[in-house]
N, C-alpha and C positions, 0 to 999 in steps of 0.2 A: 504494500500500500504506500501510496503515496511518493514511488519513486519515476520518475518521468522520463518519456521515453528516450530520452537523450540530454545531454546537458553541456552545454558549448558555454564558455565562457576567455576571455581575451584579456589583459591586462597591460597595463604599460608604465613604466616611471621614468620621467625626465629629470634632470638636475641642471639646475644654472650657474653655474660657477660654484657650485657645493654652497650655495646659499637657500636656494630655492626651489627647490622639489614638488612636483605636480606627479599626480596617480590618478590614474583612470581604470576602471575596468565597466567591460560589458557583458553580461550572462543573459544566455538563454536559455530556460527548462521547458522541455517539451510538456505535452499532454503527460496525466498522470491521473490517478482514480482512489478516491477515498470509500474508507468501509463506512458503510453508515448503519444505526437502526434502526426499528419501527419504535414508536413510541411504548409500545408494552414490551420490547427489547427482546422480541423474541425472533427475529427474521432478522436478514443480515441482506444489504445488496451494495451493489458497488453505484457508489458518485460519479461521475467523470469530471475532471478539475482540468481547466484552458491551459495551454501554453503561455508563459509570462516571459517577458523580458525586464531587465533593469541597468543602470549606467547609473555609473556612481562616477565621482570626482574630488581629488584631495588635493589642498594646496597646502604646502608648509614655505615660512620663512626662518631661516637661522641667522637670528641676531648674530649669537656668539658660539662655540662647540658646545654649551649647556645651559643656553638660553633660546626659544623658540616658538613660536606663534602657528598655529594651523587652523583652516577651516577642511570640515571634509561635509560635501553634499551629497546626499543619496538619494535615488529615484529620481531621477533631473525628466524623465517623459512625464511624472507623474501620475504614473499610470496605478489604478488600483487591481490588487489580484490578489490572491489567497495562494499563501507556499502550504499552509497545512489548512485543512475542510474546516470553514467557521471561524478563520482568523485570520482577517485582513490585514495585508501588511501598511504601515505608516505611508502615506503617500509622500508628497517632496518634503524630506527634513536637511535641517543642516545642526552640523551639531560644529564646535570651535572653542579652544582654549587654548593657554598657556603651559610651557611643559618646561623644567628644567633640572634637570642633572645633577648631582654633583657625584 
């Protein structure tokens, strides 16, 4: 259950002067089929669940080698789909903060 019939996904990181670091990836999950039941839980049939895609995108800046800034954006189509039956994934979020080392 719930494994789809194929799953292609691409990824890529750039670096600019080892300052500034961009990441991308793009996945694709085929079709896939959730177990579902009847309400008195006694029968059992299968769901069919779409094909989804998603692109995501991360920028990081490096002030210093343990000081650092990123944004990373995900679902940039905004597209909404269910990876598991009855749980919508977040449509376009960005999530960002600060990170530093010692």
């Amino acid at each position: 259950w719930h494994k789809p019939e194929y799953d292609i996904s691409l990824s890529a990181k750039f670096a600019i002067r080892d300052i500034i670091f961009i990441r991308g990836e793009i996945t694709n999950y085929g079709k896939s089929f959730a177990k579902t039941y009847s309400s008195t839980g006694l029968s059992v049939k299968s769901e069919p669940m779409e094909s989804w895609m998603d692109i995501n995108l991360g920028i990081e800046y490096r002030y210093t080698k343990s000081l650092s800034i990123f944004a990373d954006f995900y679902n940039l189509g905004n597209t909404s789909y269910m990876r598991w039956y009855n749980y919508p994934v977040q449509q376009f979020s960005i999530i960002g903060g600060l990170s530093y080392s010692f």
